[in-house]
Structures are given as C-alpha cells and as structure tokens.
Backbone as numpy.savetxt, mean C-alpha at the origin, in Angstrom:
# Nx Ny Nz CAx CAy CAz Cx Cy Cz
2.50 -3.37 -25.25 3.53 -2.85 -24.34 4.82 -2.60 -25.12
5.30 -1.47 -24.89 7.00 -1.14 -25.21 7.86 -2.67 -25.47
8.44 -2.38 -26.41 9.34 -3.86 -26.56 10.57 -3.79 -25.14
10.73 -2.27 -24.88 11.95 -2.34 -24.10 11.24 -2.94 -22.81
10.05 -3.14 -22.80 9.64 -3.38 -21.03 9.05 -4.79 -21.62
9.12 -5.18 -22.09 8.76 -6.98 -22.53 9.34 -7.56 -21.53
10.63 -7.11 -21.08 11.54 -8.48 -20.09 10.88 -7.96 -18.52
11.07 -6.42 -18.72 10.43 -6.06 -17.52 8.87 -6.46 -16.51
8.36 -6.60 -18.23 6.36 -6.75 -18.00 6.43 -8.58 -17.36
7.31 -9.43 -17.94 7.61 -10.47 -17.67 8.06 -10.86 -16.27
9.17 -10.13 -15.89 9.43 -10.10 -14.02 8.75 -9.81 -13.62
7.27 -9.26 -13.67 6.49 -8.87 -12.85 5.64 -9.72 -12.80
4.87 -10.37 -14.23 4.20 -11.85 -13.82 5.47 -12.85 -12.99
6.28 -13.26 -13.05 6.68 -13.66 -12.42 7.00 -13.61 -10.52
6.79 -11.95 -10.57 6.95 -11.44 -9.42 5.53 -12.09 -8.49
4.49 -12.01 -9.53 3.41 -12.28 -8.72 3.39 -13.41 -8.50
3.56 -14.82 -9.40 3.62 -16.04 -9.08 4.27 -16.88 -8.28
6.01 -15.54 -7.82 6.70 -16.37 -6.90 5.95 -16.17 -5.07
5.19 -15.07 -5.58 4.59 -14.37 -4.16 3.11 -14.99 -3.54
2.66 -15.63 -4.57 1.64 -16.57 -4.43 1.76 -17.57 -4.05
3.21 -18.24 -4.01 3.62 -19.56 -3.86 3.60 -19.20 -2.21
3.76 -18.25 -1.74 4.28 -18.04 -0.42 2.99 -17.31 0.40
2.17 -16.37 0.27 0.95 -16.21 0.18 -0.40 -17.03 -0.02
-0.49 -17.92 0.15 -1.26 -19.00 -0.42 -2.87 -18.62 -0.65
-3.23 -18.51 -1.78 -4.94 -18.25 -1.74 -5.17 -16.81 -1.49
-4.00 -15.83 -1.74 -4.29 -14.52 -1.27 -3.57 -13.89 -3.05
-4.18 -14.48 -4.20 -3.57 -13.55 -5.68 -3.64 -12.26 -5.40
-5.16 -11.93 -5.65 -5.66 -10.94 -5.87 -5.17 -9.68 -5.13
-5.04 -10.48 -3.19 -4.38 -8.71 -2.80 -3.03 -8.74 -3.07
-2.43 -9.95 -3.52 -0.75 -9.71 -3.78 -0.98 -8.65 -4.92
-1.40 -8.55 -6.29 -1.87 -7.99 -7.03 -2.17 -6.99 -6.68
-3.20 -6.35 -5.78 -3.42 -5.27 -5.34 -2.30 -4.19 -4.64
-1.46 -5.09 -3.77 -0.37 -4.50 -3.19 0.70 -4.05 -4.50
1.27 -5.10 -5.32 1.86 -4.75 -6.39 1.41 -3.36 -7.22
0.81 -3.45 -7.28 -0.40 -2.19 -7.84 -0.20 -1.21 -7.44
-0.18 -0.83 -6.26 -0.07 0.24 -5.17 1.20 0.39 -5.29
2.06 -0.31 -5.39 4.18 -0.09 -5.92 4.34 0.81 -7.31
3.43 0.15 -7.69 3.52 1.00 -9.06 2.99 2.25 -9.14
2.03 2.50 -9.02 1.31 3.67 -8.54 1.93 4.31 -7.69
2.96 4.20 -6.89 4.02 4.71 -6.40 3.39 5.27 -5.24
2.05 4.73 -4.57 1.42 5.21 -3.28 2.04 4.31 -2.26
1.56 4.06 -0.98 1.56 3.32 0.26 0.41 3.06 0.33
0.25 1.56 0.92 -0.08 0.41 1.50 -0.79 0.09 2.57
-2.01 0.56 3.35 -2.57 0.15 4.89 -3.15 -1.85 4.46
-2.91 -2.32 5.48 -2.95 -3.68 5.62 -4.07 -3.79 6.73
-5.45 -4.28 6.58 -5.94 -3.81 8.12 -6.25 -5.65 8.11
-5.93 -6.05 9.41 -6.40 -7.38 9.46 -6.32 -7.81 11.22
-6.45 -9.33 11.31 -6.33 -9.74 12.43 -4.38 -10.18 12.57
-3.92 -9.92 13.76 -2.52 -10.68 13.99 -2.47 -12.00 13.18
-1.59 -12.32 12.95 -1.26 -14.02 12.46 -1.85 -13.87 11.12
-2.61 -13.08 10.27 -2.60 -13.25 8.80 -1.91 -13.48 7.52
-0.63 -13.04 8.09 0.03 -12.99 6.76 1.07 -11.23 6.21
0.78 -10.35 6.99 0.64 -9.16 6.56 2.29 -8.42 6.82
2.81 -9.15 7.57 4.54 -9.10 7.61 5.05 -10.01 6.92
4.26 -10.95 6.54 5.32 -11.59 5.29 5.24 -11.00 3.72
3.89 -10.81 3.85 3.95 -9.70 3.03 4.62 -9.13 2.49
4.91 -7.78 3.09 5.75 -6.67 3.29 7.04 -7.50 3.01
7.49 -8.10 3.74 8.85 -8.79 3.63 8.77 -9.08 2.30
8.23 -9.86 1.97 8.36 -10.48 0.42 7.96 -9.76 -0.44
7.29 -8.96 -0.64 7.74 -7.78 -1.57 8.92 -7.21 -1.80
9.20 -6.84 -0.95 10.75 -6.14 -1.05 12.12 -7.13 -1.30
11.81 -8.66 -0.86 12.83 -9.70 -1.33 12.47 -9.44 -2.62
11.47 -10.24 -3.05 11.75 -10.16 -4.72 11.99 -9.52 -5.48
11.43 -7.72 -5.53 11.73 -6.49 -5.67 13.16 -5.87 -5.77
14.04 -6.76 -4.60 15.45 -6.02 -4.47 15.74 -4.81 -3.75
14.77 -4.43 -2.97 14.57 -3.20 -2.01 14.87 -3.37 -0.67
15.58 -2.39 -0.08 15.93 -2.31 1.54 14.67 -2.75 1.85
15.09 -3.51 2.98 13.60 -3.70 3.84 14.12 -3.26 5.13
13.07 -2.57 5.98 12.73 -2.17 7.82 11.42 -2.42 7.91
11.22 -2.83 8.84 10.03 -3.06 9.99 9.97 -2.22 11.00
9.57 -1.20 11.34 9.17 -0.82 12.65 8.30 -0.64 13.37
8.24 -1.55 14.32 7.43 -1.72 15.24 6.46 -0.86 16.06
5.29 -0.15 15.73 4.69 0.79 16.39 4.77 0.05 17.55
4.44 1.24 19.26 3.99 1.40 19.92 3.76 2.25 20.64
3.26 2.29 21.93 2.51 3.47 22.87 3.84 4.97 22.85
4.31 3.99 22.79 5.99 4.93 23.56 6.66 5.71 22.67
6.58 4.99 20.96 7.42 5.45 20.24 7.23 6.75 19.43
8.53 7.23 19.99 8.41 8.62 19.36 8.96 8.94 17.97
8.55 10.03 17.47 9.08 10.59 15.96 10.71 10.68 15.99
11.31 10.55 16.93 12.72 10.50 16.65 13.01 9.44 16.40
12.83 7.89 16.73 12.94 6.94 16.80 12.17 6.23 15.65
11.83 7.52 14.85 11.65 7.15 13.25 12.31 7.97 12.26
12.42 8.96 12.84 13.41 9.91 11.69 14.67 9.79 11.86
14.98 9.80 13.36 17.15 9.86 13.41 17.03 11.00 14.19
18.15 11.04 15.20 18.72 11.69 15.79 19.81 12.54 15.83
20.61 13.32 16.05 22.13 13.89 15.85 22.45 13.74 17.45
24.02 13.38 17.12 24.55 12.67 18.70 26.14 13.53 18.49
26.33 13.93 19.30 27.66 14.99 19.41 28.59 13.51 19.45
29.77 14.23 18.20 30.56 13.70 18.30 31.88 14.33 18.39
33.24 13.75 19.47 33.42 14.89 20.05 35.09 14.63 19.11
35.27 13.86 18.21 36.32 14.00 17.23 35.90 14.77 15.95
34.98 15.12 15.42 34.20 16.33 14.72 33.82 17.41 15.19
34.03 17.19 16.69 33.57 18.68 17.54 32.53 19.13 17.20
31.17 18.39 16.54 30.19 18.78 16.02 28.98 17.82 16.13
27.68 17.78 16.13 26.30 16.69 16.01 26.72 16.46 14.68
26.79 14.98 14.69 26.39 13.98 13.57 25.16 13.22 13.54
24.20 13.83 12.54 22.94 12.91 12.74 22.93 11.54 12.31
22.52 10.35 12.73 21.96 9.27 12.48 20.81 9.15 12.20
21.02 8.88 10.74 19.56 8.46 9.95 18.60 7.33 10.75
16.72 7.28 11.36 16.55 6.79 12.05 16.11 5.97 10.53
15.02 5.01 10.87 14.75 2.96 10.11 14.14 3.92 8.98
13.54 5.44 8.73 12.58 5.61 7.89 13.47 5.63 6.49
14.76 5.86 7.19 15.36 6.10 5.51 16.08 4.68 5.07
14.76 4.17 4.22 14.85 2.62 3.70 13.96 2.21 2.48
13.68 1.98 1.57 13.27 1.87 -0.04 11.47 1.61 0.71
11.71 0.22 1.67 10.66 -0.30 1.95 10.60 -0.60 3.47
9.40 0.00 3.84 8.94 0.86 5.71 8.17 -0.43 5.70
7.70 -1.25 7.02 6.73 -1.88 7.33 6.35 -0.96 8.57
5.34 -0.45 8.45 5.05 0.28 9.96 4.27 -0.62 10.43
4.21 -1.41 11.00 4.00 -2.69 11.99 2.36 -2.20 13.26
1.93 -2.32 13.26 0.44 -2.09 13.76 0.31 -0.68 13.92
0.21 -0.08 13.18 0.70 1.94 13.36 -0.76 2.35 14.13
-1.53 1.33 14.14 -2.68 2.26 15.25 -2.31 1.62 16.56
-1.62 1.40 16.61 -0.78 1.48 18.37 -0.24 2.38 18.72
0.58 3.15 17.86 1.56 4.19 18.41 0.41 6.08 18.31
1.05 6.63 18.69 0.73 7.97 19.62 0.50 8.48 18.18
-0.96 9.25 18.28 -0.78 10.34 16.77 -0.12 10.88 16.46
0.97 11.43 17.31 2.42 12.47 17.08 2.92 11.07 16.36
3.51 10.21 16.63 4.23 9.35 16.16 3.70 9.05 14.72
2.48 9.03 14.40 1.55 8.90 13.77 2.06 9.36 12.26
1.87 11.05 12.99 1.67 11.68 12.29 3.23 12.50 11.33
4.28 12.04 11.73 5.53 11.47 11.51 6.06 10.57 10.24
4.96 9.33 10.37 5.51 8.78 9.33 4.43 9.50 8.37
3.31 9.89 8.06 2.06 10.54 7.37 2.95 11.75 6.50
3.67 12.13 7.62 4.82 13.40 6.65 5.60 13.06 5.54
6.48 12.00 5.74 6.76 11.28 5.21 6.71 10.63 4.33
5.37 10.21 4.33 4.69 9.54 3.40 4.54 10.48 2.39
3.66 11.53 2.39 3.47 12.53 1.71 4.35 13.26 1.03
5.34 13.53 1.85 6.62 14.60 1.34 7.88 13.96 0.62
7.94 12.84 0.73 8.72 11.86 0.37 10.37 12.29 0.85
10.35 13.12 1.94 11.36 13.68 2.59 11.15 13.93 4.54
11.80 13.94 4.96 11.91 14.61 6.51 13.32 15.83 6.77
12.00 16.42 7.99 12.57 17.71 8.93 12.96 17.00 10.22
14.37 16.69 9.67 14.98 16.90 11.41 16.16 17.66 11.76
15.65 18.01 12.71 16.58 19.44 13.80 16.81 20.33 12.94
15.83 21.00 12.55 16.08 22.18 10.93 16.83 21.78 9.67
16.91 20.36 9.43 17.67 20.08 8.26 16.49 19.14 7.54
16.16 19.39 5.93 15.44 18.69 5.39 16.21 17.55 4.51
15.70 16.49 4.73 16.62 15.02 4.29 15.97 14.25 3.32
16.39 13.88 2.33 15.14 13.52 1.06 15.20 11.86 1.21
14.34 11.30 0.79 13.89 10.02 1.72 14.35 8.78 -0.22
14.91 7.51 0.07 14.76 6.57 -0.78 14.08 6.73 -1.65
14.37 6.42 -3.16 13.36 6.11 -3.97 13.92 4.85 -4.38
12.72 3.79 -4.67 11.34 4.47 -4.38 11.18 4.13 -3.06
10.27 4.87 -2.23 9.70 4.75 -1.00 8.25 4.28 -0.87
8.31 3.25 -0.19 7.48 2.38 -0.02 6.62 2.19 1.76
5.68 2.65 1.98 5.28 2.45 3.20 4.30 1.41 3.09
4.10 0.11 3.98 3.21 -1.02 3.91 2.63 -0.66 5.27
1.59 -0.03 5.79 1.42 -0.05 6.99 -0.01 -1.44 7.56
0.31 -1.83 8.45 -0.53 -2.96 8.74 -1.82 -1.97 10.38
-2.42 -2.39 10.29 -3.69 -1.85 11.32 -4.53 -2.83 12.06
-4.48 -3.32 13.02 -5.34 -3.92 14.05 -6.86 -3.29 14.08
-7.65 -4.33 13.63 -9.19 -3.87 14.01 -9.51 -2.78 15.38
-9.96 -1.71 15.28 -10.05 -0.70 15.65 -10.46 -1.01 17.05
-11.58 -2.51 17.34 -12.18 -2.56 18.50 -11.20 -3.36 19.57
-9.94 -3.76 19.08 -8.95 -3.90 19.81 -8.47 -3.07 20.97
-7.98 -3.70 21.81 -7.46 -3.03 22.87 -6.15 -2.03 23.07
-5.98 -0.97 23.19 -4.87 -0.37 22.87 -4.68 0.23 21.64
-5.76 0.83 20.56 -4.92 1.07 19.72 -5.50 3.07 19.21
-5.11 3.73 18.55 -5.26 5.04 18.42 -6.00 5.02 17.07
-7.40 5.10 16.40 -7.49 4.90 15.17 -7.02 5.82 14.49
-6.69 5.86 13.05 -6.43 6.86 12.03 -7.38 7.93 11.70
-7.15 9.05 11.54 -8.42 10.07 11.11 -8.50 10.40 9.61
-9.50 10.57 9.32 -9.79 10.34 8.10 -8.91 11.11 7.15
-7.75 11.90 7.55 -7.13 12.61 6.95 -6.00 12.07 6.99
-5.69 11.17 7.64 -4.37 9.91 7.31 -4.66 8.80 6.70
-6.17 8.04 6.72 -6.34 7.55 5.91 -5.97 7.30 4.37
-5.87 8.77 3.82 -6.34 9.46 3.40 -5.03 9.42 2.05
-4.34 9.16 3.10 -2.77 9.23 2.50 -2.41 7.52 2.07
-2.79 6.49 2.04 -2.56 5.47 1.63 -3.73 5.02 0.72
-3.03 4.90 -0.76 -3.38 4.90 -2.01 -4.73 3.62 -2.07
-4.24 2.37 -1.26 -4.91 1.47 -1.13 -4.94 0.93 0.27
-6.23 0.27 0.93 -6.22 -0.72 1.98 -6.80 -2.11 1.53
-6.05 -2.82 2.04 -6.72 -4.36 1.63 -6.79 -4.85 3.05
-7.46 -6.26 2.76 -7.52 -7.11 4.05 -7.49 -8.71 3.26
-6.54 -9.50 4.23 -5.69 -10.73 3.51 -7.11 -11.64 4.07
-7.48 -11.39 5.40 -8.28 -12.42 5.53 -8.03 -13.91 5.85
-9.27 -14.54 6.74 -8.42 -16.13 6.77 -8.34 -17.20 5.54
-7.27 -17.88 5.25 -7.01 -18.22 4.05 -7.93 -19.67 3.68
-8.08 -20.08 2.47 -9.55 -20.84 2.51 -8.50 -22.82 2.88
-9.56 -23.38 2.87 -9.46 -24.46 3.90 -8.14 -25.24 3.06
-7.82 -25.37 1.61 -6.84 -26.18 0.77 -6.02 -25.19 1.27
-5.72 -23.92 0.90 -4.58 -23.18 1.28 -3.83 -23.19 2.73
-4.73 -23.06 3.51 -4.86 -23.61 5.30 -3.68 -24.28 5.49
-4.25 -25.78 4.78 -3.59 -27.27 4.90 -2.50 -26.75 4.50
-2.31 -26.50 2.88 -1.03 -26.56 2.54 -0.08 -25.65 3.75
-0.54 -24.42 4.28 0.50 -23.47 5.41 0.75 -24.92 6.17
-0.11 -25.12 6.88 -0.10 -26.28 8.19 0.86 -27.21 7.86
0.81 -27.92 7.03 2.31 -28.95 6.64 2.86 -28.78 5.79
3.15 -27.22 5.26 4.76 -27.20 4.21 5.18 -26.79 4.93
6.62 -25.72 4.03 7.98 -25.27 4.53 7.52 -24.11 5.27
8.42 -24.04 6.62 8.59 -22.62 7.30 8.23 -21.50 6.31
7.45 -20.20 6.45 7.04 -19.32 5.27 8.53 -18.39 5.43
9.29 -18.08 6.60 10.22 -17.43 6.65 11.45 -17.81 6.13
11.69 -19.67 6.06 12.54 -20.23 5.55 12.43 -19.93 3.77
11.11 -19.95 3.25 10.92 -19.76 1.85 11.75 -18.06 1.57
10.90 -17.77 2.23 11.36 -15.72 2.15 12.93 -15.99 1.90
13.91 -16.87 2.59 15.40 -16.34 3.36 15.72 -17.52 1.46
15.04 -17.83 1.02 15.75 -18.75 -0.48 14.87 -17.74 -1.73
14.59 -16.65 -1.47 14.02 -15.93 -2.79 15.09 -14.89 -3.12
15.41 -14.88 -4.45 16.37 -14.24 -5.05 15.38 -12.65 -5.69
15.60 -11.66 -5.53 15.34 -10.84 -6.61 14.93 -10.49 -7.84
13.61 -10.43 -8.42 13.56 -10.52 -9.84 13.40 -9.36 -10.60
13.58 -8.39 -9.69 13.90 -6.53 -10.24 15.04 -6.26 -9.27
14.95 -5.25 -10.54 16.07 -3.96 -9.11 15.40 -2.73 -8.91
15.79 -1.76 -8.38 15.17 -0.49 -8.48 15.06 0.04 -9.65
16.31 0.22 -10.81 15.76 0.95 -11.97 14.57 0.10 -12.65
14.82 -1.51 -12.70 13.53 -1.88 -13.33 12.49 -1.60 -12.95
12.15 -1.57 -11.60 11.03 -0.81 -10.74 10.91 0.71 -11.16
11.72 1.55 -11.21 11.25 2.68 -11.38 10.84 3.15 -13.20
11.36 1.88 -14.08 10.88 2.33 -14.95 9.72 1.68 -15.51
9.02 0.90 -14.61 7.87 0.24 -14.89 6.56 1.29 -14.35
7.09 2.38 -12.86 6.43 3.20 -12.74 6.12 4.26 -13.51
7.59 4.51 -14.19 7.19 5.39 -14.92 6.12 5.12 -16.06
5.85 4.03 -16.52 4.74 3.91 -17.55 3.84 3.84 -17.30
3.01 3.93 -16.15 1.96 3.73 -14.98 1.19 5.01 -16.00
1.85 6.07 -15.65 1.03 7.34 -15.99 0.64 7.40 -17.55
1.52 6.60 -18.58 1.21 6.82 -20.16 -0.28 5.57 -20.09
-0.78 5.33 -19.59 -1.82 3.78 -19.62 -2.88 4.41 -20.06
-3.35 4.25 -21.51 -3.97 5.52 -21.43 -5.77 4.98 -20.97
-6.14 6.07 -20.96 -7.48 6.34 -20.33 -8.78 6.97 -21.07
-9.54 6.23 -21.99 -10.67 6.99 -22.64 -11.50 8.06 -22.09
-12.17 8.68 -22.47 -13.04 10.02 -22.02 -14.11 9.05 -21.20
-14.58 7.80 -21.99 -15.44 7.08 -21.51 -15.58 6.43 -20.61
-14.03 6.13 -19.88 -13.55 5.73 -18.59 -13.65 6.99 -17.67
-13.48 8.05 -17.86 -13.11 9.17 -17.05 -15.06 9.32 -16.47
-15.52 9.05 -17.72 -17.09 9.48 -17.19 -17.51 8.49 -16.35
-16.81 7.54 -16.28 -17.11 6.13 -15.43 -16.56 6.27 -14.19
-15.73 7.05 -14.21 -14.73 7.50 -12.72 -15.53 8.33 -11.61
-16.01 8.98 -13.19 -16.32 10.46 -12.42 -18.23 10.07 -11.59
-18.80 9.40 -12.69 -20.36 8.79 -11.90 -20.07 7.75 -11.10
-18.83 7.26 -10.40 -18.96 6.20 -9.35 -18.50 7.29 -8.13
-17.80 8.52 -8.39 -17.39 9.58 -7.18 -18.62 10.27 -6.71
-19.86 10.54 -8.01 -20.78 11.23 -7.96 -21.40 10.16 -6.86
-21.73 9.10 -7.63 -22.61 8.15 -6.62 -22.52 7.98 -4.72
-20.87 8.00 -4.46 -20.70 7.77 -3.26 -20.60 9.48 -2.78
-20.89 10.64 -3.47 -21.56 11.85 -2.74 -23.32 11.90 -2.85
-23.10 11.47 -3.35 -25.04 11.62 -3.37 -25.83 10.71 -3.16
-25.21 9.46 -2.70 -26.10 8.47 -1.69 -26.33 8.61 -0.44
-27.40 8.21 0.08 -27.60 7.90 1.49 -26.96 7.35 2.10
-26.25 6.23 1.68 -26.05 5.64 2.41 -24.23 5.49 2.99
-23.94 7.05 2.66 -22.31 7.94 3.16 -22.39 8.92 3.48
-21.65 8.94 4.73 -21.81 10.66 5.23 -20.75 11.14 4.87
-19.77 10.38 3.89 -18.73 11.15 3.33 -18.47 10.26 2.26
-17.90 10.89 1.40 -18.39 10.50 -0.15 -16.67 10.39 -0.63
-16.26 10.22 -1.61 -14.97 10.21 -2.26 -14.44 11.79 -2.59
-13.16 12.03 -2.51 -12.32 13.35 -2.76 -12.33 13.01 -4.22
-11.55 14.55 -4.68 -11.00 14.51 -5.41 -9.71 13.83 -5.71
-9.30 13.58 -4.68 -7.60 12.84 -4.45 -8.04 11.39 -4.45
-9.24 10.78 -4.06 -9.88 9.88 -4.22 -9.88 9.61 -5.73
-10.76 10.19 -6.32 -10.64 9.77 -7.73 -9.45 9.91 -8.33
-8.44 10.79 -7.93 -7.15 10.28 -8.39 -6.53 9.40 -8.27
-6.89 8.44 -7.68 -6.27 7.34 -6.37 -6.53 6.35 -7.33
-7.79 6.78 -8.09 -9.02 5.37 -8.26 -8.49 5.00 -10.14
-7.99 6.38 -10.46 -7.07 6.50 -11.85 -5.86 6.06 -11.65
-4.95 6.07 -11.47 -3.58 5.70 -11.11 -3.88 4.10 -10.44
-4.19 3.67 -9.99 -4.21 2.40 -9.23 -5.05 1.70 -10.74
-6.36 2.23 -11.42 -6.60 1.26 -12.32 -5.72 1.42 -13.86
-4.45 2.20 -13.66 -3.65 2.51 -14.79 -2.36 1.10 -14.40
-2.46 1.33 -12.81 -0.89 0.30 -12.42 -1.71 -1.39 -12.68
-2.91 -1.22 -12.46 -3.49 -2.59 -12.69 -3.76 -3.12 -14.08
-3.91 -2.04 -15.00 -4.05 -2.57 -16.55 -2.10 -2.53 -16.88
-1.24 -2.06 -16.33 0.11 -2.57 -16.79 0.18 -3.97 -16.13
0.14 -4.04 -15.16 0.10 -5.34 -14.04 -0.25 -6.50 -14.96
-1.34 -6.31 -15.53 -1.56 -6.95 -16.26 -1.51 -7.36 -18.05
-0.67 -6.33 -18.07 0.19 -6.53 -19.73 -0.62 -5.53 -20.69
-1.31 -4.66 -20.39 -2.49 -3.69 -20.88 -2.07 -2.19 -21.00
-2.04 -1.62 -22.31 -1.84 -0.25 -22.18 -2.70 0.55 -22.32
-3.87 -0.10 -22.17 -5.37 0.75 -21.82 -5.81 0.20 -21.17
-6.95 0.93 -20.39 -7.70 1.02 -18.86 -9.01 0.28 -19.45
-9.77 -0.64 -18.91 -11.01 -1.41 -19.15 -11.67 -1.02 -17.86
-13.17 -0.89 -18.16 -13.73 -0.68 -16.90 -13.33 -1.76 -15.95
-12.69 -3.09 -16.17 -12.86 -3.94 -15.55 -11.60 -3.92 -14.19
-10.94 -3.01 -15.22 -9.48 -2.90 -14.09 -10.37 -1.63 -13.16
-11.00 -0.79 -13.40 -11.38 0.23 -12.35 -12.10 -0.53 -11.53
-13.02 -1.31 -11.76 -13.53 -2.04 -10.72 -12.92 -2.90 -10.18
-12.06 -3.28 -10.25 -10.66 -4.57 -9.69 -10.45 -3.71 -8.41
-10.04 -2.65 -8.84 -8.96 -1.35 -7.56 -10.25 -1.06 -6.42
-11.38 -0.78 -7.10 -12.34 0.72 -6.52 -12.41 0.33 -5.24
-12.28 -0.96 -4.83 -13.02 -1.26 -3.21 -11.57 -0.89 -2.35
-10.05 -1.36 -2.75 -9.63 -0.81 -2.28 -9.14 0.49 -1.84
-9.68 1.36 -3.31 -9.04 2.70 -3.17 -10.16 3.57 -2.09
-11.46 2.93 -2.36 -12.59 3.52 -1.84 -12.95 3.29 -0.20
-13.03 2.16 0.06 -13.46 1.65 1.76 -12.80 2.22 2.38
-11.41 2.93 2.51 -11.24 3.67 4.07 -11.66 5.12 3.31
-11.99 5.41 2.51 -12.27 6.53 2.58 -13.50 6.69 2.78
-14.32 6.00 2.36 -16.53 6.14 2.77 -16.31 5.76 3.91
-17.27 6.66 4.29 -17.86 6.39 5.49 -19.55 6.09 5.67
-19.43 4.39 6.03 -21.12 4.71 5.69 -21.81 4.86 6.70
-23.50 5.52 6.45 -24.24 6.34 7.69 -24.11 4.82 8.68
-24.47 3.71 8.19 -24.42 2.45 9.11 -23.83 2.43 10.09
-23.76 2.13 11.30 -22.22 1.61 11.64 -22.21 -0.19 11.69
-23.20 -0.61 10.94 -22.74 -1.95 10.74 -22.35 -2.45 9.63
-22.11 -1.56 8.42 -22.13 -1.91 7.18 -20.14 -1.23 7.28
-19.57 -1.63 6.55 -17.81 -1.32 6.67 -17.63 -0.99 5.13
-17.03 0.23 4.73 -16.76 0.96 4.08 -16.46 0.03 2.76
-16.32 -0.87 2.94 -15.16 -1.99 1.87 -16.67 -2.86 1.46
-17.58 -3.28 2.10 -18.86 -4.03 1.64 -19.86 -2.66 0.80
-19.42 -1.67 1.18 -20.64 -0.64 0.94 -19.86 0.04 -0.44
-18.69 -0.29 -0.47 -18.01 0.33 -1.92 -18.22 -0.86 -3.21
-18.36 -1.92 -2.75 -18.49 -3.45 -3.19 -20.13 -2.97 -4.04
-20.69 -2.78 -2.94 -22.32 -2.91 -3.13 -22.12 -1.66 -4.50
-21.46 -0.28 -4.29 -22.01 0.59 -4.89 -21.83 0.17 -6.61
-20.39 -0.78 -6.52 -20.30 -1.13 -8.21 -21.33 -1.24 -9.13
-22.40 -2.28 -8.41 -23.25 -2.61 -9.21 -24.81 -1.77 -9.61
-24.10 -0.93 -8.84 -25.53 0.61 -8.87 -24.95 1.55 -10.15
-23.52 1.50 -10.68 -22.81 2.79 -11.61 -23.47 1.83 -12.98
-23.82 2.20 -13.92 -23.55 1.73 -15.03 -22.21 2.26 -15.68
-21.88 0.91 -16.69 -20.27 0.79 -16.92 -20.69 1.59 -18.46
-20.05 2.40 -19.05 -19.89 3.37 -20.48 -19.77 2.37 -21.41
C-alpha cells in the first residue's frame, strides 16, 4: 500500500474493530458494509426488526465523520418529503427551496419496502444520479453519498417489494441475522448500544474517506481473476437452477466490491479469495432462483463451489 495511505489503511482496521465492539458477532457484514463505502455503492440491509440494522447505519457514519439522516419509509411518504420543497417567502418576494433529509453524506432509508414505489423510486434516482430534480432545478447531492437501505422480509404485512430493477441499484445486500448465543449475552447485560454510539469519536473525515476510495479502482486485477469473474457470471446464466442470471453491471459490482475488499484488507491485488468474500452479497438479490424455496443468497453460496478458481 502507498506510504501516504499507511495512516489511512490503519483507521480503517481500526474503523472495523471499534464497530465490532458495538455489533457483536456480526465482523464479516461490518466488513461487507465498509466495502460497499468504498466502492462508493449503497447498501440494502434485508432482515427481521430488532437486528441491529439502524445501529448500523448510525455507526458507520459516527466513526466515519459523516452527516447522518434516517428516514423513515412509509405508506404515505411522498418524494417531496425526501427531496425538499420551495415555500414562498414573502421578504424575497420569491420560492425558497428547502433542501428535504436526502441532502446528507449518509441516508438510512429505514424499511423502504413500506413506502409507495413513487416514493421508491425517488430515492433509486438518487441513488443513481448522485443528484435531484426538484421543481425544474437540478441539485447535486453530498459526497460522498451514502444510502444504507434496510428491507423487511417480503412476507410481511404491509410492505411494496423492490423490482428487480431497483434491486439492482444497491452494490451489496447483506443480512445481520440473529446474533450467536456468547454475543446474545454479552447485548443482554452490557452498555445501552445507543449510549456506546453517543461516546464514539470519528476516526476519518471525508477527505480521508474519499481518498481511500479513490484507490479502490488502482487494486489491481489479473487477467486470471477477470476469467474467474467472468465463468462465475457465465455459470449463474447457464444454470438451471436461475431464471435470471447476473448483468453485466453485476459483474461490475462483483469487481469493485472485491477491489474495496482486498484494500479493506491491506492488499493491492485481488485474490480469488476476496471475490468470493463479496459474490454472495453482490449476487443474491440479483438471481433469481427457478425454486421458490431456495433464496438467492444460499443459491449464490452453493454456486461458488461449482466455478473452479484460475
């Protein structure tokens, strides 16, 4: 690694260890989420309530040094009440818009398959454009911009699922899961997790963040990795067992995420081992398998061990 990013490569192990302390038994997706920062994508969180998945979000952005918002999907909420409004003001004799929660480093969109696909499809713009259209004026959005969106199991009551073309747009999905029985205990009788969050100091700022992204893309990548990329995309089009197979934006997803994971980890080259670290997240919301009892994230799991590694 660059000597100039030595102190930098260092706050980031650190970043992960203070986030583990607070996360308990969940490294790997803290890691994964970190990953996805770097890679400079957004975040779907799909789990049960009470996991963990707003502290999360929160604590990323404490340690990070990044605005944090939360907003709360629901039935009601509309795209204004994420972008901003303009409200006549009558000592300017003119609309002054008010920026709505989206313009903030770091978004928690808070169960986003609750709210209305218009609403939906709002922050998805967003996400993508790294800017918003409101009332004919285009407004360029935080960097870096960060969307963590969290998702309620689909067979829940009330909620709108994502279509595979919003999916589509978040680099990674993880699931935190219930935490194992030592980790449990320790939540059950330590400190408040929100009291920990409100005593964590910062261990980046934004430029250190943005120049750790920027090295994301130099990580370099053998021909022999690329052929390894390219026969695990082949595999999930030409199995049976997907009626939809990986994009091309997919395998871009699946490069960049195992480039932010070999820096993550102090590495300026890609090992098959980091592509297989990422693939289940970059891959499961995007397969779809013919099953409907098998879930995109077990069936991307399974396919690893079908690719031979170069």
């Amino acid at each position: 690694m660059n000597a100039h990013l030595d102190p930098l490569a260092e706050k980031l192990q650190q970043t992960v260890q203070q986030a583990a302390q607070i996360i308990l038994g969940k490294e790997h997706q803290i890691r994964l989420a970190i990953t996805c920062l770097l890679a400079r994508g957004h975040l779907l969180i799909e789990d049960l309530p009470g996991m963990g998945k707003t502290t999360l979000a929160h604590l990323l952005a404490q340690i990070l040094g990044l605005q944090f918002h939360r907003i709360q999907f629901t039935s009601d909420l509309l795209p204004a009440d994420l972008l901003g409004v303009s409200v006549y003001d009558r000592e300017r004799n003119g609309f002054v818009f008010h920026p709505g929660p989206i313009f903030s480093q770091v978004i928690l969109a808070d169960e986003i398959n609750r709210a209305t696909p218009k609403a939906q499809s709002a922050l998805l713009e967003a996400m993508e454009e790294h800017q918003v259209t409101a009332e004919g004026e285009t407004r360029k959005l935080p960097e870096p911009f960060f969307v963590i969106a969290t998702q309620n199991p689909s067979h829940q009551v009330g909620t709108f699922p994502l279509p595979e073309s919003q999916l589509d747009r978040f680099l990674l999905r993880i699931e935190l899961g219930y935490p194992e029985r030592q980790a449990e205990r320790a939540l059950l009788t330590g400190q408040d997790r929100r009291d920990m969050l409100a005593q964590l100091s910062p261990l980046l700022d934004t430029a250190g963040l943005a120049a750790l992204q920027a090295e994301v893309s130099g990580i370099h990548l053998s021909d022999a990795l690329v052929d390894y990329v390219q026969a695990l995309i082949a595999a999930t089009r030409q199995s049976a067992r997907f009626s939809l197979g990986l994009s091309p934006r997919g395998g871009i997803s699946l490069i960049r995420s195992a480039q932010a994971w070999a820096l993550l980890h102090g590495r300026r080259s890609v090992v098959p081992e980091d592509i297989q670290a990422v693939f289940v997240a970059v891959a499961g919301h995007r397969l779809r398998p013919v099953s409907g009892n098998e879930s995109g994230s077990a069936a991307a799991q399974a396919l690893i061990g079908s690719v031979a590694i170069p």
